[in-house]
C-alpha positions as CSV (number, residue, x, y, z in Angstrom):
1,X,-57.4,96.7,88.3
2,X,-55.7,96.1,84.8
3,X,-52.0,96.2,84.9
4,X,-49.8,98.4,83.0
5,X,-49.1,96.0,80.0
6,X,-52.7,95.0,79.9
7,X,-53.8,99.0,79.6
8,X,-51.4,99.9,77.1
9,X,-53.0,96.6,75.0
10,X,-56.6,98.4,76.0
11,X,-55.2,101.4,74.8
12,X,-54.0,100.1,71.1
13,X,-57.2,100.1,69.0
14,X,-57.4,99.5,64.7
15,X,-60.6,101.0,63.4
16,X,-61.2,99.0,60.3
17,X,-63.7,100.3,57.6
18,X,-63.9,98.7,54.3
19,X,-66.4,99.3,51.4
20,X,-66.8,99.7,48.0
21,X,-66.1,103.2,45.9
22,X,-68.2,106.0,46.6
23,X,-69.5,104.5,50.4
24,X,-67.3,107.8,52.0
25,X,-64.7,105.6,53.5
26,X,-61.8,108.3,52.9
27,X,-63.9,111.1,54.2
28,X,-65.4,109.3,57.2
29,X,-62.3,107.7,57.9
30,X,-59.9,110.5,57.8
31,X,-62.9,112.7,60.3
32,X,-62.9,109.6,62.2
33,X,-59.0,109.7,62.6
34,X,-59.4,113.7,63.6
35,X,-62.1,112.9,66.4
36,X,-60.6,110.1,67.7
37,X,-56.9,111.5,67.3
38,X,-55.8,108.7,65.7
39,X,-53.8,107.7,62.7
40,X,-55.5,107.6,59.2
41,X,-54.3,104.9,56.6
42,X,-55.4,105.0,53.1
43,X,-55.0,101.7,51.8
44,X,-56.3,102.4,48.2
45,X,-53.8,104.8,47.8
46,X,-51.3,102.1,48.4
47,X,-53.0,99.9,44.9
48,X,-52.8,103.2,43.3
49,X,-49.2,103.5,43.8
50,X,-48.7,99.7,42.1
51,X,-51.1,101.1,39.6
52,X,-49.1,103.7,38.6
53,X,-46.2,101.6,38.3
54,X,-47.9,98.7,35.8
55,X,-48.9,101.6,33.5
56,X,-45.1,102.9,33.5
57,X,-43.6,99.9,33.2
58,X,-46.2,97.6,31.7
59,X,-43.6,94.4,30.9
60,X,-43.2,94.0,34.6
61,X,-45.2,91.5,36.8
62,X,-47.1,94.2,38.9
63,X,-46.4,92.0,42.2
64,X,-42.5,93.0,42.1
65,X,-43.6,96.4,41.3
66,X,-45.7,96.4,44.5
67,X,-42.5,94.7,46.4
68,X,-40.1,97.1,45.2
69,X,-42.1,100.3,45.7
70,X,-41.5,102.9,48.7
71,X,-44.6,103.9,49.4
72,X,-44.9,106.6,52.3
73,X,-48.0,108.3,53.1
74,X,-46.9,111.7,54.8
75,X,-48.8,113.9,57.7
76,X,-51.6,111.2,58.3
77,X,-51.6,111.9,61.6
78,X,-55.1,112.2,63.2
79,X,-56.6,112.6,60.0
80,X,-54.5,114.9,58.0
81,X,-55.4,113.6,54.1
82,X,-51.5,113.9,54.2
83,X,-49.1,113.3,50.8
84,X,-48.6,110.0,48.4
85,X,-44.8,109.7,48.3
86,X,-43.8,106.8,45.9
87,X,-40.5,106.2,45.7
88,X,-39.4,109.8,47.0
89,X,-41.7,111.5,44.4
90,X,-45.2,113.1,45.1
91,X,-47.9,111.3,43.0
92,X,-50.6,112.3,45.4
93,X,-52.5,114.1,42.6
94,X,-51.4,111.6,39.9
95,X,-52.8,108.7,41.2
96,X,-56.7,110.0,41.5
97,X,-56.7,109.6,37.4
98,X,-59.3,107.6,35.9
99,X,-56.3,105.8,34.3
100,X,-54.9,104.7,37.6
101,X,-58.0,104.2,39.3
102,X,-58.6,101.3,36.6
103,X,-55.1,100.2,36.7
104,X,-55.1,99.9,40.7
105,X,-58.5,98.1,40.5
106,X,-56.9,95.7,37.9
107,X,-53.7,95.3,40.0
108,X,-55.8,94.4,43.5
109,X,-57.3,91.8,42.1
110,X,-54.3,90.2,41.8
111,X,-53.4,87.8,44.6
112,X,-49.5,88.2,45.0
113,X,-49.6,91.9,44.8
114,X,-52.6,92.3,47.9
115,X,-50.6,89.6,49.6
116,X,-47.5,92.1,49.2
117,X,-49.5,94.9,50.1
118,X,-51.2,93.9,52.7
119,X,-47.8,92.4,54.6
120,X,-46.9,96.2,54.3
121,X,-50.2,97.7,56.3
122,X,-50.0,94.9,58.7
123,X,-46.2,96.5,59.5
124,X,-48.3,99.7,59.7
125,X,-50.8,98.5,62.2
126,X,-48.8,96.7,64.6
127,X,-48.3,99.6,66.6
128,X,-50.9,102.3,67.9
129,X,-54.0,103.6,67.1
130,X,-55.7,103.8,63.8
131,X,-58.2,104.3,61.5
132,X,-57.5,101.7,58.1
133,X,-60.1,102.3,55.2
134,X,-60.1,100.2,52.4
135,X,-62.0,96.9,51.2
136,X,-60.3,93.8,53.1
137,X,-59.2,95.9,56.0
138,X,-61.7,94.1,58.8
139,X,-61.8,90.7,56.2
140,X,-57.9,90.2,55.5
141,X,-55.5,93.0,57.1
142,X,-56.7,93.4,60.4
143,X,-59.2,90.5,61.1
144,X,-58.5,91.2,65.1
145,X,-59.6,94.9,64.4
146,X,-61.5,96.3,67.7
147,X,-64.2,98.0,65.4
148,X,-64.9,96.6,61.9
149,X,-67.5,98.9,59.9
150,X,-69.0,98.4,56.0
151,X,-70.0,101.2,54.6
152,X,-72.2,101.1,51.5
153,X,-74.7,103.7,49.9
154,X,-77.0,103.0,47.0
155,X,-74.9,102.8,43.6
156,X,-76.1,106.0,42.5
157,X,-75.2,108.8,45.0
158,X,-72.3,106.5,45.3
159,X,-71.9,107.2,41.6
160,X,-72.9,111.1,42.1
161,X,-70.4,111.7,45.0
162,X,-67.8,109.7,42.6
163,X,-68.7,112.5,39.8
164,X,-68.6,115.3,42.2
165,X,-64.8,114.3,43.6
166,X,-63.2,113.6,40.2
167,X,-65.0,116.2,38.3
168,X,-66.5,113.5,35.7
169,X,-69.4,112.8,34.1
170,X,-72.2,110.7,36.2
171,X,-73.2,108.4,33.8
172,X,-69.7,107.5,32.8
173,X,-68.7,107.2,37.0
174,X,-71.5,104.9,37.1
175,X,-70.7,102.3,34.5
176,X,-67.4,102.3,35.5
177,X,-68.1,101.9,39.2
178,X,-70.3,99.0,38.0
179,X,-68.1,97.2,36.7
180,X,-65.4,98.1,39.7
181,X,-67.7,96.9,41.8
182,X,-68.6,93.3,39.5
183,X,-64.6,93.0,39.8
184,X,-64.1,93.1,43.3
185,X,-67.2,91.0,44.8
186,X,-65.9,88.0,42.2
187,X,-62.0,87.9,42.4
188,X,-60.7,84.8,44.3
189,X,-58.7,86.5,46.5
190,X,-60.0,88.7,49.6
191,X,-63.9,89.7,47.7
192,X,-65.1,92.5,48.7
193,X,-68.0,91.9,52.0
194,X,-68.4,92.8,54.8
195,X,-66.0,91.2,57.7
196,X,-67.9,89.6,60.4
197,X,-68.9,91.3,63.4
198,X,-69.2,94.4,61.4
199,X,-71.7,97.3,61.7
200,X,-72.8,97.4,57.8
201,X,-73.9,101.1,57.5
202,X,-75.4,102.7,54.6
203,X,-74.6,106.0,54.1
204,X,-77.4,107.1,51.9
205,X,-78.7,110.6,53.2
206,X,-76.2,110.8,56.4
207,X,-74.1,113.2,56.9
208,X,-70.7,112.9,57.5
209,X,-70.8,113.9,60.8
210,X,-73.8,111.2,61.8
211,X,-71.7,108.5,60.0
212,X,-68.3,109.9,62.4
213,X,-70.4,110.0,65.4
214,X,-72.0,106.8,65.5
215,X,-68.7,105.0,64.5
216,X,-66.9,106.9,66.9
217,X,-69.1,106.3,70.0
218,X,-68.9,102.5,69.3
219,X,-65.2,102.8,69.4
220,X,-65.3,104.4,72.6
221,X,-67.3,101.6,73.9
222,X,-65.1,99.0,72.6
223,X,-62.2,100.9,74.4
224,X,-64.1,101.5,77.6
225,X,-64.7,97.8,77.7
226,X,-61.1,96.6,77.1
227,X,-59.9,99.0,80.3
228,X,-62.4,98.4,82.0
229,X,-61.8,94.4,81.8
């Protein structure tokens, strides 16, 4: 029989699902944080935030920006989508904008400021259970992540559920996500791919309960293992 240090360590799990725009990482992820009661952290809202930033105060190098900030993500416990704080102010709404969505896609291709960033959701993950969504979670954050999932879906429902969320127009979402997605396959630093080890899922035609559900059962079979052993 395991010992108590060894259960707590069975116990501590990190759920990592990365992907690129449009694959339903927030919405799987934040269900998946519901059903398994863990703790949901949206990375991308994190580049938002240094997004933000660079576009008010364009001058500065955007990887002090991303050191500086105070970035708290409030009520993201077991899936609650929770509040952006950034340095004590709400921006939750404000950073969804097409403007910061290009600024935050410029800024994380940036080396120092992912480096920054993702020192900061390390600290995050160190302790307890979550569920981390983002696109270098399983490659860069949390290589030693129990469950490592890709989720894709072909670019155009990708681009139609992009539309839908932001209230834009289709055609627009989809040369934009295009060239989102050119940008972070090619940077030097943490490319979007799939970890390995991960279960590459495309969500085409699933439901967001079938995506939750089949995640979710593999993460009860990791965690069955680990007590178990």
């Amino acid at each position: 029989m395991p010992n108590a240090s060894a259960e707590a360590t069975a116990r501590a799990m990190v759920i990592a699902i990365d992907g690129p725009a449009g694959a339903g990482k927030s919405t799987v992820a934040r269900a998946l944080a519901a059903e398994l009661g863990f703790t949901y952290l949206d990375s991308g809202a994190m580049y938002r935030c240094v997004g933000l930033l660079s576009l008010r105060a364009p001058g500065r190098p955007p990887q002090e920006l991303a050191r500086e900030a105070s970035i708290e993500l409030t009520g993201s416990g077991s899936g609650a989508p929770g509040r952006v704080l950034l340095d004590g102010s709400d921006v939750t709404e404000e950073i969804r904008s097409p403007e910061v969505s290009e600024a935050a896609s410029r800024v994380a291709a940036l080396e120092p400021v992912r480096e920054v960033l993702a020192a900061k959701q390390r600290a995050l993950l160190a302790d307890g259970d979550w569920v981390a969504e983002g696109r270098d979670i399983g490659t860069v954050v949390a290589p030693q992540a129990a469950v490592k999932v890709f989720l894709t879906a072909e670019p155009g429902e990708r681009a139609r559920r992009r539309a839908v969320e932001l209230g834009a127009d289709e055609a627009t979402v989809l040369a934009e996500q295009s060239m989102r997605d050119q940008r972070d396959s090619t940077r030097a630093h943490s490319p979007l791919r799939p970890a390995p080890g991960a279960l590459e899922l495309d969500t085409s035609g699933l439901g967001v309960s079938q995506v939750v559900q089949r995640i979710a059962g593999l993460a009860r079979e990791v965690r069955a293992r680990g007590v178990q052993g």
